[in-house]
C-alpha positions as CSV (number, residue, x, y, z in Angstrom):
1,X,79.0,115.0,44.2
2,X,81.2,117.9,45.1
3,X,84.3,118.8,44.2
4,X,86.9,119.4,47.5
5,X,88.4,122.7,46.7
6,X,90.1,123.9,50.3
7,X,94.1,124.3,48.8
8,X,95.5,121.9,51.5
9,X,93.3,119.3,49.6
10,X,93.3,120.0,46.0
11,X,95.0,117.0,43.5
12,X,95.0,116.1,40.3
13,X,92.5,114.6,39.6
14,X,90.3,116.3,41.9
15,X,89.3,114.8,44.7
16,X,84.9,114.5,44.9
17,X,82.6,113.8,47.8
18,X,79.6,113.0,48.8
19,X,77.6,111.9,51.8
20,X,75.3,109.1,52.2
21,X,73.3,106.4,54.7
22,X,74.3,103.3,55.3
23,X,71.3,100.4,55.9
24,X,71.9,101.3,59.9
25,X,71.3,105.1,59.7
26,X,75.2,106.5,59.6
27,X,75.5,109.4,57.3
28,X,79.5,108.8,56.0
29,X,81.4,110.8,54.2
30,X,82.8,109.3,51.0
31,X,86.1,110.7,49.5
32,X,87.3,109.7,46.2
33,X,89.3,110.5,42.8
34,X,88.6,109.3,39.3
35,X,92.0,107.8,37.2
36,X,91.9,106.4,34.3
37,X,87.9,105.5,34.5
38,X,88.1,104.2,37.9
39,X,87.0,105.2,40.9
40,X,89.4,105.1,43.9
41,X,88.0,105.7,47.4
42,X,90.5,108.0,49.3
43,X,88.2,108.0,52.5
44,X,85.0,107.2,54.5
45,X,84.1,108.5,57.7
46,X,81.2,109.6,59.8
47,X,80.2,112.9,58.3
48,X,80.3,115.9,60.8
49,X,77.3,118.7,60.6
50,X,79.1,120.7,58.9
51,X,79.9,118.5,56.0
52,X,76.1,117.1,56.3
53,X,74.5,120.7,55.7
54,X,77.4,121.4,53.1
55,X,75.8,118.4,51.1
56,X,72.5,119.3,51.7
57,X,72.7,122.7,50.2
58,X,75.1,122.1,47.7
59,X,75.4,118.6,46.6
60,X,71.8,117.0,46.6
């Protein structure tokens, strides 16, 4: 997981990604922030290449 840290997107709690396949092939992106123990999803979306090689160099 990464941690988003562009300003215009930085909360408290932080807000983590991380991209992954579904059982067809699509790479999303998944957004989300943990409260209180829990995880809440903020997003998912179809990851661009940029976000792809981001997690490939610095998430996996």
């Amino acid at each position: 997981m990464l941690t988003d840290e562009r300003e215009d997107h930085k909360r408290n709690p932080p807000t983590l990604w991380f991209v992954a396949e579904t059982r067809k092939g699509r790479l999303l992106k998944v957004v989300f922030q943990m409260r209180d123990g829990n995880c809440h999803i903020i997003t998912a979306y179809e990851a661009n290449k940029d976000e792809i090689r981001i997690y490939e160099t610095k998430g996996k």
